[in-house]
C-alpha positions in Angstrom: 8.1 -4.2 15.6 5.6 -1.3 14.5 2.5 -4.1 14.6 2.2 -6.1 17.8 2.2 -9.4 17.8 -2.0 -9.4 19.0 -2.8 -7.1 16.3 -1.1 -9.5 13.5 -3.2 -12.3 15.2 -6.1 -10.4 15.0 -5.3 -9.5 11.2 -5.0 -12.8 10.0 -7.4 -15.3 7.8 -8.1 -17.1 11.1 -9.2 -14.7 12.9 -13.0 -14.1 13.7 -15.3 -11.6 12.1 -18.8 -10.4 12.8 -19.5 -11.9 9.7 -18.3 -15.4 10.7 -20.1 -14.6 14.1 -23.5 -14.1 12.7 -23.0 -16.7 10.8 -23.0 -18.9 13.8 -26.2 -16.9 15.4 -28.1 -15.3 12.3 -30.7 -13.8 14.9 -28.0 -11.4 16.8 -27.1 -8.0 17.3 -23.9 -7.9 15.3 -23.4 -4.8 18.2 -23.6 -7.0 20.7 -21.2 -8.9 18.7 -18.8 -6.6 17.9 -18.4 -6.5 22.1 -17.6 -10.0 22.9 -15.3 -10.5 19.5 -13.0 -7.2 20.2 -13.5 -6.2 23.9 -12.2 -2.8 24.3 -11.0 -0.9 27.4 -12.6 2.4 27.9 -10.4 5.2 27.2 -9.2 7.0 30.2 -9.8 10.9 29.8 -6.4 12.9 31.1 -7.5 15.7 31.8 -11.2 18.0 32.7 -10.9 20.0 28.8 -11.6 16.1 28.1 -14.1 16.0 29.8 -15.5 18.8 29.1 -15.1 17.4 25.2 -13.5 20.7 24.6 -10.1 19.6 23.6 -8.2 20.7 20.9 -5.0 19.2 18.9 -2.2 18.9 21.0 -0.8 16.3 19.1 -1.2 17.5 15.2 2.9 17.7 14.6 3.1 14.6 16.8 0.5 13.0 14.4 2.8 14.3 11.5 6.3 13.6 12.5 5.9 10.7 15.0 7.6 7.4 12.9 8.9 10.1 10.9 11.3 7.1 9.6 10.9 5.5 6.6 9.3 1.4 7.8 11.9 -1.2 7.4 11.4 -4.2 4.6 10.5 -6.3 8.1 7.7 -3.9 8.8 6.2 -3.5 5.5 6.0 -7.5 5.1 4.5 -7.8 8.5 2.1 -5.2 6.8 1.3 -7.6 4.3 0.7 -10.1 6.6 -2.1 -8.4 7.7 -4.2 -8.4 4.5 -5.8 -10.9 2.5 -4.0 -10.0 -0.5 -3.5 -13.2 -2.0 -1.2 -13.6 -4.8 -0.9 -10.1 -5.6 2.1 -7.8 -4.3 1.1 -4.5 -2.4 3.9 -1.7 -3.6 5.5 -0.3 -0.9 3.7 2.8 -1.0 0.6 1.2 -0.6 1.9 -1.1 2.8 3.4 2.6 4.6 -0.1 4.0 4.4 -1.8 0.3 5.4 0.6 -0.3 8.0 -0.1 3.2 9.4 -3.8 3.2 9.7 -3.6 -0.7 11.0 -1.5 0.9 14.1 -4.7 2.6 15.1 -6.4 -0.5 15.7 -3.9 -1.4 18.9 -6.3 0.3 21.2 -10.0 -0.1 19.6 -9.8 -2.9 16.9 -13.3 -1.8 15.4 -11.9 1.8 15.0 -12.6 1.3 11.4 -16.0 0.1 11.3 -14.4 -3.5 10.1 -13.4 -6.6 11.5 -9.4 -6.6 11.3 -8.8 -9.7 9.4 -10.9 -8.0 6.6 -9.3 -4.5 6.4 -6.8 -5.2 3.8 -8.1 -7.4 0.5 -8.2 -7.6 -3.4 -11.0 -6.2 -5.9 -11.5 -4.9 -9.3 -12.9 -1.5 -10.4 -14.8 -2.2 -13.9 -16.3 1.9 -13.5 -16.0 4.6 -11.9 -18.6 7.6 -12.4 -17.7 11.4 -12.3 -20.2 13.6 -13.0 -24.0 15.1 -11.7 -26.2 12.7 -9.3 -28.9 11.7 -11.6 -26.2 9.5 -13.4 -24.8 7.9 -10.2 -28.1 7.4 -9.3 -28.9 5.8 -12.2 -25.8 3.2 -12.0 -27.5 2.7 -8.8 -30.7 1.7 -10.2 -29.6 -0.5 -13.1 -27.8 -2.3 -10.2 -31.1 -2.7 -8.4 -33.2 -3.9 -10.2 -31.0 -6.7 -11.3 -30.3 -8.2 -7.8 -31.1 -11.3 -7.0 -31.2 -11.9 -3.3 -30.1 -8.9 -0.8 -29.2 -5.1 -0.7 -27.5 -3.5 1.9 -28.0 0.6 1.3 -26.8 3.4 3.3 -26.5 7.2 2.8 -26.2 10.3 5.3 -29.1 11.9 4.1 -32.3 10.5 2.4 -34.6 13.3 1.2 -37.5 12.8 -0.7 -36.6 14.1 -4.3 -36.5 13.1 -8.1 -33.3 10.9 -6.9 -34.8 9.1 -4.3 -37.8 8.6 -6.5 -35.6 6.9 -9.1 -34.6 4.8 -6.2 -38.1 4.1 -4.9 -39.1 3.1 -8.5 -36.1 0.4 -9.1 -37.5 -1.2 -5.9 -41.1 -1.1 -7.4 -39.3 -2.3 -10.3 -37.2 -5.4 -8.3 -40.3 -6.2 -6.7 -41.9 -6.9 -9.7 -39.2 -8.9 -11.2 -38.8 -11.1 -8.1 -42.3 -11.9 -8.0 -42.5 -13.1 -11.7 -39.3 -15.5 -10.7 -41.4 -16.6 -7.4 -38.7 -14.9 -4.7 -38.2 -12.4 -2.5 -35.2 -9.8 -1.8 -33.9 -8.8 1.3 -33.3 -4.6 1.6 -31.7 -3.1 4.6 -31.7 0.7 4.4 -29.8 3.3 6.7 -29.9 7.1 6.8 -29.4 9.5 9.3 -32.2 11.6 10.4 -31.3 13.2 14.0 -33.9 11.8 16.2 -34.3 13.0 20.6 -34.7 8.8 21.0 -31.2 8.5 19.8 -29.8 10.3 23.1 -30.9 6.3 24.4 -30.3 4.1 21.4 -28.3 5.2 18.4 -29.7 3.2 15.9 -33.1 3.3 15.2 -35.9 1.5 13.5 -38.1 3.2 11.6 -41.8 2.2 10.8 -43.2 2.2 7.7 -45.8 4.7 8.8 -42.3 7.2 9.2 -40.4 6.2 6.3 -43.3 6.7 4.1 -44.1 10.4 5.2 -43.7 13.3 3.2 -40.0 14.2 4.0 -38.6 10.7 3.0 -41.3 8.5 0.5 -40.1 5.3 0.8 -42.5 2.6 -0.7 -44.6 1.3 1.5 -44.4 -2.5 1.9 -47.7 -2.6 0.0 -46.2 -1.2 -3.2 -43.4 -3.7 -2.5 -44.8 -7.1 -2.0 -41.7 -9.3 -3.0 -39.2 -7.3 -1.1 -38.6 -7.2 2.5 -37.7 -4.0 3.6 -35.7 -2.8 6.8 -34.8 0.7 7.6 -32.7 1.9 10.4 -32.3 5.8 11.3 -28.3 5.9 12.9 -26.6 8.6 15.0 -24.6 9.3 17.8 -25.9 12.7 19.5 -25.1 15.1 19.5 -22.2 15.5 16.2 -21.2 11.6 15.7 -22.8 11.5 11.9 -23.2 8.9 9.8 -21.9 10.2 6.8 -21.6 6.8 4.9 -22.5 6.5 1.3 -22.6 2.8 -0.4 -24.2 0.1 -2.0 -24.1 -3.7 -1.5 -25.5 -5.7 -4.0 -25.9 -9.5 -3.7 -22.4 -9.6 -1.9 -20.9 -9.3 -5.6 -20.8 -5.4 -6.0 -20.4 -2.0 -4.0 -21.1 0.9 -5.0 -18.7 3.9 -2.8 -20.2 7.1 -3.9 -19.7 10.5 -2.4 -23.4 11.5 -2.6 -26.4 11.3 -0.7 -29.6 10.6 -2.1 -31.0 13.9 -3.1 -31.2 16.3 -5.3 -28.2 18.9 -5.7 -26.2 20.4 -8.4 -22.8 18.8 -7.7 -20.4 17.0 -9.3 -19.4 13.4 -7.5 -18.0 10.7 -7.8 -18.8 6.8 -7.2 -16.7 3.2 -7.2 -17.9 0.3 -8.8 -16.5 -2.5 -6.7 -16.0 -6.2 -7.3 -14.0 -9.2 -6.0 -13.3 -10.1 -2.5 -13.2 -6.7 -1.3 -16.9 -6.8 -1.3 -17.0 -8.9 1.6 -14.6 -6.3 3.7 -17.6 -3.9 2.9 -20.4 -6.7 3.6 -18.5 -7.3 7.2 -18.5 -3.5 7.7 -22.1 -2.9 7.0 -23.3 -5.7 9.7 -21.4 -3.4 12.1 -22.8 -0.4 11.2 -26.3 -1.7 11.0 -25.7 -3.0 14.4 -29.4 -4.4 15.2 -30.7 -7.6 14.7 -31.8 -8.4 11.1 -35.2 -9.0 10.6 -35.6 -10.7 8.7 -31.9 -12.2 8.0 -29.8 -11.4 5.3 -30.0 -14.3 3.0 -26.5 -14.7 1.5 -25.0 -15.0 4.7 -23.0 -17.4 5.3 -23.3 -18.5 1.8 -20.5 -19.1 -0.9 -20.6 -16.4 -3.2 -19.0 -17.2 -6.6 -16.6 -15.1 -8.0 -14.5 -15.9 -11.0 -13.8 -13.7 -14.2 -14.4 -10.3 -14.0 -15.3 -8.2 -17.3 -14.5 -5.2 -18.3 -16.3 -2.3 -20.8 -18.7 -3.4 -22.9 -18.8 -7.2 -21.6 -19.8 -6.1 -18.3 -23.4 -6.1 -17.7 -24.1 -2.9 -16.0 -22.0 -0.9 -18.5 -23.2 -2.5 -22.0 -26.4 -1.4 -21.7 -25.6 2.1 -20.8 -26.0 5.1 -23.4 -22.1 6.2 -23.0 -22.1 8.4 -25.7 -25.3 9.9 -24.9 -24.2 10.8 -21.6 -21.2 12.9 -22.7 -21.5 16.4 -22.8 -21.6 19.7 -20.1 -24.2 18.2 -17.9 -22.3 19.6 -14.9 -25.3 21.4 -13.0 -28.0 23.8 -12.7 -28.6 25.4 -16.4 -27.0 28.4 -16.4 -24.8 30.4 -18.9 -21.8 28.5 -20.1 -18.7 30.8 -20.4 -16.3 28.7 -22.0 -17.1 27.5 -25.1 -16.7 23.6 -26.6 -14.3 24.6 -28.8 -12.0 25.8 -26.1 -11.6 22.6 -24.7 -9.6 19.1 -26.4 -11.6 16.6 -24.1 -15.7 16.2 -23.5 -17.5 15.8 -20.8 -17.6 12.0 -19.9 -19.2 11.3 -17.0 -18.6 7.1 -17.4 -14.6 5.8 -16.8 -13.9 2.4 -18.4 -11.0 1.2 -16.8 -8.5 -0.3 -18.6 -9.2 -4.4 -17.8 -7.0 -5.6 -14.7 -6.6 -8.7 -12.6 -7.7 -8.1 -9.0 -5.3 -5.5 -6.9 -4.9 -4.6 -3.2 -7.3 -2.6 -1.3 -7.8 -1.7 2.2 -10.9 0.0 4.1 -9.9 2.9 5.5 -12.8 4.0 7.5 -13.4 5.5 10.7 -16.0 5.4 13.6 -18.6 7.8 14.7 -17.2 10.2 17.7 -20.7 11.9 19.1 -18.7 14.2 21.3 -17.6 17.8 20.4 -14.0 18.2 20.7 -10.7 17.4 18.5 -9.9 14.4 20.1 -10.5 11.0 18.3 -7.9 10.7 15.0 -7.1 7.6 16.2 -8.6 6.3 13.2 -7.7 4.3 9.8 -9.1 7.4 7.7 -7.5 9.8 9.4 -4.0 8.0 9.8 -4.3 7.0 5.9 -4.5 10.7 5.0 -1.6 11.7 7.2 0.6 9.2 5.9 -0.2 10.0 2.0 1.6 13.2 2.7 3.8 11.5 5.3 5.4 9.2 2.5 4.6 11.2 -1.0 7.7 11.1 -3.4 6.8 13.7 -5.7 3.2 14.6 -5.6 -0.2 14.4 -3.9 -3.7 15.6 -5.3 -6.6 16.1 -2.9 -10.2 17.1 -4.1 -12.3 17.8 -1.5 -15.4 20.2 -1.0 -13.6 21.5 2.1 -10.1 21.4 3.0 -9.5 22.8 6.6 -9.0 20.1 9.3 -5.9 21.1 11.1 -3.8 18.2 10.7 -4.5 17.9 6.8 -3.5 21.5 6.7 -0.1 21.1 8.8 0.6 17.9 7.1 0.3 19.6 3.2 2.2 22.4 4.7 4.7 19.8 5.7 4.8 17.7 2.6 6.1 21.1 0.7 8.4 21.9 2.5 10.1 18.7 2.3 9.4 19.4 -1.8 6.4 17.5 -2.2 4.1 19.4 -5.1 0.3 19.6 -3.6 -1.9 20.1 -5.3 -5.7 21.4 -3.8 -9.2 21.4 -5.5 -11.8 22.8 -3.2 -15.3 24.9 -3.8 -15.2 28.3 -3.3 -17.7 29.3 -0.2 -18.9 25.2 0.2 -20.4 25.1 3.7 -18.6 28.8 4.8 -21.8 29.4 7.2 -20.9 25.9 8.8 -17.6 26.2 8.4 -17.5 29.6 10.7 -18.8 27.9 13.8 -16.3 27.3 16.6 -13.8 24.6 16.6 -14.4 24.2 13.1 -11.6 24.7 10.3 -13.1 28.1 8.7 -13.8 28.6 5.4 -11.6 27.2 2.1 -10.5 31.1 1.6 -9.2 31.1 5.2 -7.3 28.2 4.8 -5.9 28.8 1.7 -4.6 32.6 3.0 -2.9 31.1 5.7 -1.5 28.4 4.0 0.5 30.8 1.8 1.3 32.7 4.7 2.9 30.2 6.2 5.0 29.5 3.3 8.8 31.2 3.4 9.9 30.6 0.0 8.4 31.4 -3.2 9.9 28.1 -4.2 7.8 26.6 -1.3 4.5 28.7 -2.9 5.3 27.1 -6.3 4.9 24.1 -5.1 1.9 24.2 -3.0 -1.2 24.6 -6.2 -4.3 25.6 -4.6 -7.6 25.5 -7.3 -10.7 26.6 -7.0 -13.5 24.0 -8.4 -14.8 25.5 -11.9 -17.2 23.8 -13.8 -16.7 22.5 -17.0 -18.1 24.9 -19.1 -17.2 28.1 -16.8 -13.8 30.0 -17.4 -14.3 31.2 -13.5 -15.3 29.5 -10.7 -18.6 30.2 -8.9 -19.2 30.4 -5.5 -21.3 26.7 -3.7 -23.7 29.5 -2.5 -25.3 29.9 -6.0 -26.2 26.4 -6.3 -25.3 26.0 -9.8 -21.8 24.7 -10.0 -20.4 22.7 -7.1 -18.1 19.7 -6.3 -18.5 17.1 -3.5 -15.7 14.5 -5.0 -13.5 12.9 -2.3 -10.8 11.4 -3.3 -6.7 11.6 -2.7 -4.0 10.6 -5.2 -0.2 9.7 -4.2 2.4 9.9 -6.8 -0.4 8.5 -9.6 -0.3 5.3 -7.9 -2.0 5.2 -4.9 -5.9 6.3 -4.1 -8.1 7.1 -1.4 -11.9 7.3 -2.7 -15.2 7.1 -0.5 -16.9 9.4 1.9 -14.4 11.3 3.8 -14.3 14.8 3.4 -11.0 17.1 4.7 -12.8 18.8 7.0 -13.1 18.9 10.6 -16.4 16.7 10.8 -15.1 14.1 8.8 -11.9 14.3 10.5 -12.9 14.1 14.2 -16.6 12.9 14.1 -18.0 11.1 11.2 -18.6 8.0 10.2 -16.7 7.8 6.7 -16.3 4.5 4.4 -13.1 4.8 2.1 -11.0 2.4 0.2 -7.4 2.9 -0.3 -6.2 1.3 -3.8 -2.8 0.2 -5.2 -3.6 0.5 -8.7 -1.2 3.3 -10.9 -3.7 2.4 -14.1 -6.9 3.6 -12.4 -5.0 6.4 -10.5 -3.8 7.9 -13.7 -7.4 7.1 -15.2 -9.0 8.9 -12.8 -7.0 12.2 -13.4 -7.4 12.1 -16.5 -11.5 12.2 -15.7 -10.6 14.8 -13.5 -9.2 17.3 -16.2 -11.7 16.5 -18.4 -14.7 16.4 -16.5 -13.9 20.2 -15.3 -11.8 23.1 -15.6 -10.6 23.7 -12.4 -6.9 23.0 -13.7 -7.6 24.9 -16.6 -9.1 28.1 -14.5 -9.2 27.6 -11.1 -5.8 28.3 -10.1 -5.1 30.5 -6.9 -2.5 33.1 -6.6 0.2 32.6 -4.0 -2.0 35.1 -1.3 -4.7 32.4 -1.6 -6.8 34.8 -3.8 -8.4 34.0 -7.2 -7.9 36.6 -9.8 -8.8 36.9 -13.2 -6.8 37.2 -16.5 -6.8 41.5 -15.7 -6.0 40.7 -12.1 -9.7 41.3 -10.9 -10.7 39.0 -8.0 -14.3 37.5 -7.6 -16.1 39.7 -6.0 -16.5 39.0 -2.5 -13.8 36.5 -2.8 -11.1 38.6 -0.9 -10.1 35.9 1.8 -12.9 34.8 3.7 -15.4 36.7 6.3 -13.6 38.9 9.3 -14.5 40.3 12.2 -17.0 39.4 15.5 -20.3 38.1 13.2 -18.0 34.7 12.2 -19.2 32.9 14.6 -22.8 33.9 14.2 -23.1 33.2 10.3 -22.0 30.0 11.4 -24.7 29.2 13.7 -27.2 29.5 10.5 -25.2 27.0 9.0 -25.1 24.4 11.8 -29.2 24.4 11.4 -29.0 24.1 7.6 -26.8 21.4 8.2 -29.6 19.4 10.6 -31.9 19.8 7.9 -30.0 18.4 5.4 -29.8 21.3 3.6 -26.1 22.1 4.3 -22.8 20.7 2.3 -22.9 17.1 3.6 
């Protein structure tokens, strides 16, 4: 058996959570929780480079080929015992990569930041939004105002900014609506902010006389008399960040976004989550807030209705939306557009629809904050989901990501063609490359994507291995992230059109090795294909992006961007990336 028998026990509808635990003692740490529910042993360190937190992948190709076998029928349906999946029927493809990240939880169950009898559920996606941060943000706000009880909000980095002030005012507005009905609503908030007191305690609680200074703006609980506001600052010194992004509304809806609340030119991408699922997200965010609630959540423990789901313009955060209004080029900064409307069949919608569906599978696929330096902790559900979308690809996988250079993701693409698996790549051009230069880091996307094709032997290999550069939708060539005008921060992976992996998680060494990310693997090929088809319309990088086979983006006369020649050389590397590691403490870097 792949799963042991403790792990299935632990996995199934019996089992405890910290949900059920808090439950029992609403005035607890759900930390402290966490330890006597799922008592872990410490990990031994082999060796003094571990230690020293200096270690590098030993293991990538291990991570790549171990279980290189496809999972017997036995092992998939112990899989599926695992999940709360009710009466709907995971597709194989869906139970290799489940079953693989569940392995990770044999030596840490909480190594995905979720109880393990909630990892694996059901949900519905009535929206999912692709397009600038003012109209995430926006979704985000309608959603607000209209709660009812409790919202659970976290986000890497909160910076005071138009979009936090949009934020801000749908609390103003929430309070004002509860007090006309005579109630109150709970709000947790969590960022991260690197604080020296976090060297002691990780997670943080902030005062209102903080939160409400210059560089954040909260409302202070003055301005908010019918809400109850909480707000916890969480990291693990010196690199473990929290990088989570989400919503949770009421214990009825989450909202998965890869943005942080801020203003920046990118294009992202957010989930609008219903069904049970919400309550695998509601379990996680107790963990992560890991203090005592104060005051408690008030839906916990409560029954939480959920029955028929609409879809389009039944559903009450979409009808009242302006979608036509919203269509057009609003991809970034205003800047020249260089390809014109009428070169293009589709528009600019930044609002998907989904075609109406009955509840599918879904698994969190998350992974824990690792404050250490070193390339050591991929024992992880995110990382061991990523690994096995390539691992068990049929025909095709599609990554977009801002940066793709964590060596196992690059060994395990490198892998998948070889075996004639088409990949296919969208990255930004120079996103992060001062970051990106520091040591143990990945390097920049125009390293990787040089050495990729170099390690390539056949040009039938190169064919199939489709490397893009992110191009807005109304440029004919992409522009370099360092301008500021047209960049990408989607996260998401696609398997043969069927399977999905949306949330936080970048391809990059952070993400891979220290972060704490929030994703949600899907089993849906109707929202898979949907999404694609958002993806080629919402930009051009398919259109225009498209590398040559040395990595290098040329125009149609053969001219490359300038600058755009393969990434930075020489001895000052590691010194550019030095700047970016202090942009990135400020916030200011690609996060």
């Amino acid at each position: 058996m792949i799963l042991s028998d403790n792990l299935v026990k632990l996995t199934s509808a019996s089992s405890p959570t910290i949900t059920s635990a808090l439950v029992a003692d609403p005035t607890a740490a759900p930390g402290e929780l966490a330890k006597s529910l799922f008592a872990v042993k410490q990990r031994r360190l082999s060796n003094l480079l571990d230690k020293l937190s200096l270690k590098k992948d030993k293991t990538i190709e291990e991570n790549i080929t171990e279980n290189t076998n496809e999972p017997t029928l036995e092992d998939l349906a112990r899989a599926a015992e695992c999940g709360r999946f009710g009466e709907t029927k995971p597709s194989d493809l869906f139970l290799k990569i489940y079953l693989e990240s569940l392995r990770t939880l044999e030596g840490d169950p909480l190594a995905g930041v979720v109880s393990p009898s909630l990892t694996g559920s059901t949900g519905v996606m009535p929206l999912t939004i692709l397009s600038v941060i003012p109209d995430i943000i926006g979704h985000m706000a309608d959603v607000i105002v209209q709660a009812k009880s409790e919202i659970i909000l976290a986000t890497n980095f909160w910076e005071a900014s138009e979009q936090a002030e949009t934020i801000t005012n749908a609390f103003k507005e929430l309070s004002k609506r509860a007090g006309e009905r005579g109630s109150r609503v709970v709000v947790k908030l969590m960022y991260d902010r690197g604080n020296p007191k976090q060297v002691v305690d990780t997670h943080q609680i902030v005062e209102p006389e903080e939160y409400t200074g210059d560089r954040v703006k909260l409302p202070h609980p003055n301005e908010i008399p019918n809400l109850d506001l909480e707000v916890v600052n969480f990291h693990v010194p010196p690199v473990g960040t929290f990088h989570s992004k989400y919503m949770i509304v009421d214990r009825r809806i989450v909202i998965l976004q890869s943005n942080n609340i801020q203003d920046r030119v990118n294009v992202e991408m957010m989930t609008h989550l219903e069904g049970p699922i919400c309550d695998s997200f509601y379990d996680m965010a107790l963990l992560s807030w890991s203090k005592p609630f104060t005051p408690p959540l008030p839906l916990l423990g409560k029954d939480v209705a959920r029955g028929k789901y609409d879809f389009g313009n039944d559903h009450t955060h979409i009808q009242e939306k302006d979608l036509e209004g919203a269509k057009g080029d609003n991809t970034g900064a205003k800047i020249t557009a260089t390809e014109p409307k009428s070169a293009s069949s589709t528009e600019f919608s930044p609002h998907i629809l989904h075609s109406p569906h009955e509840p599918f599978p879904m698994a969190l696929v998350n992974r824990r904050p690792h404050g250490r330096p070193g390339h050591s902790d991929t024992s992880v559900p995110q990382d061991a989901a990523f690994l096995a979308a390539f691992r068990y690809a049929k025909k095709k996988v599609f990554v977009q990501t801002p940066t793709f250079n964590a060596p196992p993701v690059v060994a395990a693409a490198l892998a998948a063609v070889k075996r004639g698996i088409e990949v296919v790549i969208i990255s930004d051009l120079g996103f992060n490359d001062e970051g990106e230069l520091l040591p143990f880091q990945g390097g920049t996307n125009e390293m990787v994507a040089s050495s990729m094709y170099k390690e390539l032997e056949t040009e039938e290999q190169k064919k199939l291995l489709r490397m893009y550069w992110y191009t807005g939708k109304d440029q004919k060539t992409p522009l370099n992230a360092k301008e500021k005008s047209r960049n990408c921060h989607v996260k998401l992976l696609i398997v043969d059109d069927q399977v999905g992996i949306q949330g936080n998680g970048n391809q990059d060494v952070q993400s891979w090795y220290h972060s704490q990310e929030i994703n949600v693997l899907i089993d849906s090929p109707s929202v898979c294909q949907e999404w694609m088809k958002a993806i080629d319309s919402n930009q051009n990088s398919l259109l225009h992006g498209e590398l040559d086979k040395d990595g290098i983006w040329r125009d149609e006369d053969g001219k490359p961007l300038p600058g755009a020649t393969g990434g930075p050389k020489g001895p000052f590397k590691s010194l550019i990336g030095v700047k970016g590691a202090v942009q990135r403490v400020k916030g200011e870097g690609g996060f």
